[in-house]
C-alpha positions in Angstrom: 26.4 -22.4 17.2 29.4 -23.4 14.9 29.8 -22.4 11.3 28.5 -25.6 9.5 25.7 -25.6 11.8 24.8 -22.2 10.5 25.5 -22.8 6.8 22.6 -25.6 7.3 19.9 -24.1 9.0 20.7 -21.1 6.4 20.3 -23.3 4.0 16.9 -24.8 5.1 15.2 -21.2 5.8 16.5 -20.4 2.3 15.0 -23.3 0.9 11.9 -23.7 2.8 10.9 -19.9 3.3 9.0 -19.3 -0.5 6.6 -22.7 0.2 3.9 -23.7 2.7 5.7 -25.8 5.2 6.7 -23.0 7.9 10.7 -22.5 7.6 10.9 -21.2 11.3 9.3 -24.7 11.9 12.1 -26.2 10.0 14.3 -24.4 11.7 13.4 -25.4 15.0 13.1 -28.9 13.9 17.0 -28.1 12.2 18.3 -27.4 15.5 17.2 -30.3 17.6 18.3 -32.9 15.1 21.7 -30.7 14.9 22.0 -30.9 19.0 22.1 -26.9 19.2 21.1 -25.2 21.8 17.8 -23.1 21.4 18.9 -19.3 22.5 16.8 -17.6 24.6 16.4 -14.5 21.4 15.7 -14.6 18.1 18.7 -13.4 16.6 19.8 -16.0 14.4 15.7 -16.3 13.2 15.7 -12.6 12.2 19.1 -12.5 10.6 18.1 -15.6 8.4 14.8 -14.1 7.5 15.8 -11.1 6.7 18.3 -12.7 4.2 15.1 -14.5 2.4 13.5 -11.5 2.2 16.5 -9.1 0.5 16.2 -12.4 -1.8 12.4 -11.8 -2.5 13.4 -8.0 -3.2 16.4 -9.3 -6.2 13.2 -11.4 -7.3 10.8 -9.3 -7.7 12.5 -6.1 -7.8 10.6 -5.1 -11.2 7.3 -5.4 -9.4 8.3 -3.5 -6.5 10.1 -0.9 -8.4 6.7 -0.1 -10.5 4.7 0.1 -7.1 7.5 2.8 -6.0 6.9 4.6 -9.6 3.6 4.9 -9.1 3.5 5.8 -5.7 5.4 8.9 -6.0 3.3 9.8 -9.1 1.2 11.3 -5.7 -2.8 10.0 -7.5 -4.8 7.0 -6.4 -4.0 4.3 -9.3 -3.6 0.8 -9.3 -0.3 0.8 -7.6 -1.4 2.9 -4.6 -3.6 0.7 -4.1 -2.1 -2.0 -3.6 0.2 -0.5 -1.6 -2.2 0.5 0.6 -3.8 -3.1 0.9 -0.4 -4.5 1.6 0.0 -2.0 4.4 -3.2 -2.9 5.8 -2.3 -6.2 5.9 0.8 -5.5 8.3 -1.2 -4.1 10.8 -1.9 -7.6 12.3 1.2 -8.6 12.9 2.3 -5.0 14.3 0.0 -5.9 16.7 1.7 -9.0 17.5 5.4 -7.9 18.0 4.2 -4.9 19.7 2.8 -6.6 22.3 3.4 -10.3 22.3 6.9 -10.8 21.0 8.0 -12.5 24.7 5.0 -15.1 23.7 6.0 -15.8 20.4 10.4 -16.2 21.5 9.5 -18.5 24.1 7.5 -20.6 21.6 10.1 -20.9 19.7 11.7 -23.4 21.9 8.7 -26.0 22.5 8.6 -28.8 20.0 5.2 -29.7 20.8 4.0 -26.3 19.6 6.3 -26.8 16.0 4.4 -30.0 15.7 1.1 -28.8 16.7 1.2 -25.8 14.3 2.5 -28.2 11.8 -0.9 -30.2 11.5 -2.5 -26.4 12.3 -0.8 -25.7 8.6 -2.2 -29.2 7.2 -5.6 -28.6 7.9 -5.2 -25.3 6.6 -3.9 -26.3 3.5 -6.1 -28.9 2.8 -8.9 -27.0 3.9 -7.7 -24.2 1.2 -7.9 -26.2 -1.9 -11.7 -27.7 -0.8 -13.2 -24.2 -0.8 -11.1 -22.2 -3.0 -12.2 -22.3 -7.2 -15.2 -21.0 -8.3 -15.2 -18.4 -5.4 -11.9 -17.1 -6.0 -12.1 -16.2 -9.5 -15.6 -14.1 -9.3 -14.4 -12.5 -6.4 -11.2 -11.6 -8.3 -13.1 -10.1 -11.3 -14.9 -7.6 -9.1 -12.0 -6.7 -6.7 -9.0 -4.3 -7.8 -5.5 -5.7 -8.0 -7.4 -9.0 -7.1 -7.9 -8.3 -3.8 -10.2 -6.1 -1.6 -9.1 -4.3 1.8 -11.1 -6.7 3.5 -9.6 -10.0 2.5 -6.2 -7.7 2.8 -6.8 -7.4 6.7 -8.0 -11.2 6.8 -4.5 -12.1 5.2 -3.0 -10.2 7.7 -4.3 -11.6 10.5 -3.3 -15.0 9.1 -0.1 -13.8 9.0 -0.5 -12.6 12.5 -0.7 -16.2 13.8 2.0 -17.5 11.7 4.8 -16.0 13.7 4.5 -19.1 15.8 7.2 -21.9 14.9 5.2 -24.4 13.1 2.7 -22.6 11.4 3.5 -21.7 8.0 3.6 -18.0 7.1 3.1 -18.3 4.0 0.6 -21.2 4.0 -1.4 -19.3 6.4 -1.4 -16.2 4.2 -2.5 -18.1 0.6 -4.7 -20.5 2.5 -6.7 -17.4 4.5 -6.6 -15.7 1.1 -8.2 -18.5 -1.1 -10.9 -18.8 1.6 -11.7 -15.7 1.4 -12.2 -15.7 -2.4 -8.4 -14.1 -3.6 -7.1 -15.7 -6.7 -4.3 -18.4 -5.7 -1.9 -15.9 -8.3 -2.6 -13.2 -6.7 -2.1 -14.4 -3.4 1.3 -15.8 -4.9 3.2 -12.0 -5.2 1.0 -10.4 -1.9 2.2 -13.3 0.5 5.6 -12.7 -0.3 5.6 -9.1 -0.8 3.5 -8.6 2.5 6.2 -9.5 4.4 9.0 -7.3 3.9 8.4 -4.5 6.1 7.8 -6.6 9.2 11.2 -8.4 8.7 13.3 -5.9 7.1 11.9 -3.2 10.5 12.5 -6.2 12.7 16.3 -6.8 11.9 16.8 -2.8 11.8 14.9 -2.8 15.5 17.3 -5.5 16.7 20.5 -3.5 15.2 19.5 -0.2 17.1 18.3 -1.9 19.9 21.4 -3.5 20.6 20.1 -6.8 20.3 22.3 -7.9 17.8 25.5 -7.0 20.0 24.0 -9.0 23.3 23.0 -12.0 21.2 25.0 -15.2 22.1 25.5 -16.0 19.0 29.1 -15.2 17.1 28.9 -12.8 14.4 30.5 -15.6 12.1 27.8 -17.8 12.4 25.3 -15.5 11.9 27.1 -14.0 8.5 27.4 -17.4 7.2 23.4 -18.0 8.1 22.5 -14.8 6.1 24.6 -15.8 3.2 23.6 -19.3 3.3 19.4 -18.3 3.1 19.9 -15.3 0.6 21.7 -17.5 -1.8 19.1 -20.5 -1.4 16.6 -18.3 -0.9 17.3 -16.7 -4.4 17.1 -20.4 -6.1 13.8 -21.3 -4.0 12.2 -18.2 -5.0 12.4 -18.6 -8.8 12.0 -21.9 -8.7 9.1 -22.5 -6.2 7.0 -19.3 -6.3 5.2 -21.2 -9.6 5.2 -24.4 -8.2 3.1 -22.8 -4.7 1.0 -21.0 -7.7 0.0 -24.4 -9.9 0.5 -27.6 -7.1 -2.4 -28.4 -5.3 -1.9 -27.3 -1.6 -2.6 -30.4 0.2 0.3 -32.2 -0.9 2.1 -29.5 0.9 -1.0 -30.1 4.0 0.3 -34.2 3.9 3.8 -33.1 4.5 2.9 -31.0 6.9 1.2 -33.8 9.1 3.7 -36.2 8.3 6.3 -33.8 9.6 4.1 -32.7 12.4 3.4 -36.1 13.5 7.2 -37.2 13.6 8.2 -34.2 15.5 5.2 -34.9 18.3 6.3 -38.8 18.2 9.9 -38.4 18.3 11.0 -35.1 19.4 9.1 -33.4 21.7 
């Protein structure tokens, strides 16, 4: 992978990551219109990810920092609670690196599966701003933090089955959540905050694993990747997060199949 190459595919995970179109989808899609060669780990996909989410943390370090404060006041309160909720809603995907990661890196390498879980995303999407309203705002009147432990674990497992290429994580996370009755501005901060852990204990698994040294990608590449997504990652984040609160989903859902369509027509 050469420099330039990197700085764009950075750039597209940055910009893509904070709305419901699946940046490891883009990405994917990013290297076989750039001609490189998919590696056979997921180096460059965890280095990039991890730089979106240290942008989430600049973003929305006030939030986090009062969940912290009122963790370590050591009583059950709103804040302990939500942390608890956020890490039910790892457990999913636990579950999946644990015990499937092999799956999920060879997927990233088949087109047809982007495309697929691009239309996979559409439906969702779509299918998200059909049953979500009325629902959602009941269920967020009677639920603490806006959301219960059940519709916690759901999210979860939607994030579960977004680690394929394709299928947008965070898409899958606010579409499961306004199915299940959540608030779309409450699934807004928990999609993105959800994810932290899992990325942030990935990329710290690959460093002490070694991974990072047996990767066949340079380290210059994979510096100017990081630096490329953190820094549009930081602009996407203020930006977008209130456009993914107030735009109607299946705009994002049409994109999705149009995208989806052209990579199963022309690419795979």
């Amino acid at each position: 992978m050469e420099w330039f190459e990197a700085l764009i595919l950075g750039l597209v995970q940055g910009l893509t990551e904070f709305l419901p179109v699946s940046s490891s989808g883009h990405l994917a899609i990013g290297k076989a219109l750039l001609g490189v060669e998919p590696s056979g780990d997921l180096i460059f996909e965890v280095t990039v990810h991890a730089a979106t989410v240290l942008a989430t943390i600049v973003v929305f370090r006030k939030e986090i920092w009062k969940l912290l404060c009122g963790l370590f006041r050591f009583k059950y309160n709103d804040e302990t609670d939500y942390i608890a909720k956020l890490c039910l809603s790892m457990i999913p995907v636990f579950v999946v690196g644990m015990f499937f990661k092999d799956k999920v890196e060879a997927a990233f390498s088949s087109l047809p599966v982007v495309g697929i879980a691009l239309i996979v995303t559409a439906v969702l999407l779509t299918l998200s701003d059909f049953f979500s309203g009325v629902k959602g705002e009941s269920a967020a009147v009677r639920t603490r933090n806006g959301i219960s432990f059940w519709q916690a674990l759901a999210v979860g497992v939607g994030q579960a089955c977004a680690v394929l290429p394709g299928l947008s994580r965070s898409g899958a996370t606010i579409s499961t959540g306004l199915l299940c009755g959540v608030k779309r501005e409450h699934m807004a901060q928990f999609s993105f905050l959800m994810v932290l852990v899992p990325i942030l204990g990935e990329t710290f698994l690959d460093l002490v694993g070694g991974e990072m040294a047996a990767s066949s990608i340079g380290a210059l590449p994979l510096l100017i990747g990081f630096a490329a997504a953190f820094l549009a990652g930081l602009f996407a984040c203020r930006v977008m997060i209130a456009l993914v609160r107030r735009a109607k989903l299946k705009w994002f859902g049409l994109y999705c199949a149009l995208v989806g369509l052209a990579v199963l027509i022309f690419l795979a």
